[in-house]
C-alpha positions in Angstrom: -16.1 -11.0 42.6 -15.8 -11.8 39.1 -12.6 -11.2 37.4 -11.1 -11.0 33.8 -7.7 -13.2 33.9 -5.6 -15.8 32.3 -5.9 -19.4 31.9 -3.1 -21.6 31.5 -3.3 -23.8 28.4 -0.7 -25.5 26.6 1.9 -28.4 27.1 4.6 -28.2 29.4 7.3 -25.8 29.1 5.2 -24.3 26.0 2.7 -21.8 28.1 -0.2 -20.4 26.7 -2.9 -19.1 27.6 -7.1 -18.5 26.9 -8.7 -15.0 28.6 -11.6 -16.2 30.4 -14.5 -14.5 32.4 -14.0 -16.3 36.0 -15.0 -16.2 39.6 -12.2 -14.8 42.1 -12.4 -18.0 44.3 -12.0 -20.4 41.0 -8.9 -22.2 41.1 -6.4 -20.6 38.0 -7.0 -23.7 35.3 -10.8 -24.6 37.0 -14.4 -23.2 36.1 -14.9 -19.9 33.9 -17.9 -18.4 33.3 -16.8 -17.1 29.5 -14.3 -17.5 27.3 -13.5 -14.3 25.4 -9.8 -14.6 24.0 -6.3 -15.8 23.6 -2.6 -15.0 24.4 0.3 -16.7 23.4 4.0 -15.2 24.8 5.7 -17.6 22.7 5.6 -15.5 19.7 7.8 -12.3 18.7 6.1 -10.1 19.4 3.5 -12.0 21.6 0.2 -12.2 19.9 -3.4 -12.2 21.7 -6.5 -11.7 20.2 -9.8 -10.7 22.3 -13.4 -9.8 22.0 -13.2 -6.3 22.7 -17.0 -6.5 22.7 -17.4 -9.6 25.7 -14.7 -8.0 27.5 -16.0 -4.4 27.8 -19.4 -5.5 28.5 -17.6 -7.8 31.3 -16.1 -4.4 32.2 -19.1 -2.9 32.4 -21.1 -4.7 34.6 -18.1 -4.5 37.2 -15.5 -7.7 36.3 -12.0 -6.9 37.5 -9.0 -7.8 35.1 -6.1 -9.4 36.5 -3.0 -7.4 35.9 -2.0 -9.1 33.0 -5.3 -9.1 31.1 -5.4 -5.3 32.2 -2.0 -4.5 30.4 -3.1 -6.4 26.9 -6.7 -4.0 27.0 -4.3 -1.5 27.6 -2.8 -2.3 24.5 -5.9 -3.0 22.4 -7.5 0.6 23.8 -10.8 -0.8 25.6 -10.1 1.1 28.6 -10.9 4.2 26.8 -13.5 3.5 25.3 -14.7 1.8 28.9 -15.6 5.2 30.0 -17.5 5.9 26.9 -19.7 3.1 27.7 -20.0 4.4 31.0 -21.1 7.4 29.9 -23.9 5.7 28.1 -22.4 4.9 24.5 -23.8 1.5 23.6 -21.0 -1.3 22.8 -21.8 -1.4 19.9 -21.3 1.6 18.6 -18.0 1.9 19.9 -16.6 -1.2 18.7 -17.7 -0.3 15.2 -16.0 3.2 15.5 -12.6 0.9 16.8 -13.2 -1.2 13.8 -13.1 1.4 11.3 -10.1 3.2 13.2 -8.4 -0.1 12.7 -9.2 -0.1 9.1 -8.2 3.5 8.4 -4.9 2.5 10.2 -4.3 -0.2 8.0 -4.9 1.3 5.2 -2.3 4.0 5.8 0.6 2.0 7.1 -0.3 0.1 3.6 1.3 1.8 0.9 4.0 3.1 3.1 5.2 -0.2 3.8 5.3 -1.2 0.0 7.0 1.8 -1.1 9.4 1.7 1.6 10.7 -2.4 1.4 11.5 -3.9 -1.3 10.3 -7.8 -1.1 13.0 -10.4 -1.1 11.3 -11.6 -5.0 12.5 -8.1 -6.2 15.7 -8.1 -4.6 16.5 -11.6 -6.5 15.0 -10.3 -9.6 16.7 -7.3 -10.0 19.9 -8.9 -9.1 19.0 -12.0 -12.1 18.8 -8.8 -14.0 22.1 -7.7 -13.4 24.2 -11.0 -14.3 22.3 -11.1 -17.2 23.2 -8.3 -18.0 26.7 -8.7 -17.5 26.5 -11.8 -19.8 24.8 -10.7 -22.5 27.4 -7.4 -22.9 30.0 -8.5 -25.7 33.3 -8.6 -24.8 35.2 -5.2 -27.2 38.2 -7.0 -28.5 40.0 -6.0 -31.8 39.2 -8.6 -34.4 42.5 -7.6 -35.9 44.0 -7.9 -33.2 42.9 -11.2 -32.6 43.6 -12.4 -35.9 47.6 -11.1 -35.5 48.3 -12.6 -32.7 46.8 -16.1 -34.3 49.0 -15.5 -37.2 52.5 -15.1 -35.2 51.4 -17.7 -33.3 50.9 -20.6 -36.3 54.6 -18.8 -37.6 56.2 -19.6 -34.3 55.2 -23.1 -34.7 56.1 -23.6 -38.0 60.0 -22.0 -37.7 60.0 -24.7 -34.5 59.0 -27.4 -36.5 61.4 -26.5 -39.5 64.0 -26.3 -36.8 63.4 -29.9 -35.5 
């Protein structure tokens, strides 16, 4: 039986791991048939990446994921369209109706995400904005003022110095 699994790549301690096409009896990190993808757990979230076009043809033609491979289609939405294949829908079609469903996604989450968080270059900008602001506001002292307090100053000094 052929299956749709994980195999383990990556230095020790440091897992990850390639989405390959292999026989059941094949030992976990021996012969595939086809390589179709990635996953890497070490990432936040974890990040995989694979041919939703290999893997439902793979699919179709009877492979059996592994339970791990099975919960990333999960998360990419190839089982669905799995039965829509089945039904006689070529691959094709369907992953070009997931592509633009991707795209329309994108596109909406887009502006939203602008609008709603300001980047870290604004954040210092506006705040430049405000010092300089604070600096370039002149300070509102009397003149007169100012100029009185210099004069009983200099008279102080002069009745000490008669004094001495």
């Amino acid at each position: 039986m052929v299956r749709i699994r994980l195999r383990r790549v990556g230095a020790k301690k440091q897992p990850s791991y390639r989405v390959v096409v292999a026989d059941q009896r094949a030992p976990r990190d021996g012969r595939f048939i086809e390589w179709i993808g990635w996953y890497n757990p070490r990432t936040d979230p974890p990040s995989f990446k694979i041919a939703g076009d290999r893997a439902l043809h793979w699919l179709s033609v009877g492979a059996q994921p592994s339970e791990a491979v099975a919960r990333l289609l999960k998360k990419m939405g190839l089982f669905e369209q799995l039965e829509r294949v089945k039904a006689g829908a070529s691959i094709e079609e369907v992953m070009a109706e997931m592509a633009e469903a991707a795209k329309a996604e994108a596109e909406e989450a887009m502006p939203e995400s602008k609008e709603a968080l300001p980047t870290e270059a604004e954040i210092e900008a506006e705040e430049a904005a405000d010092d300089i602001e604070e600096i370039d506001e002149p300070n509102e002292i009397d003149e007169t003022e100012e100029l009185d307090e210099v004069e009983k100053v200099s008279e102080e000094s002069d009745k000490e110095e008669e004094t001495a």
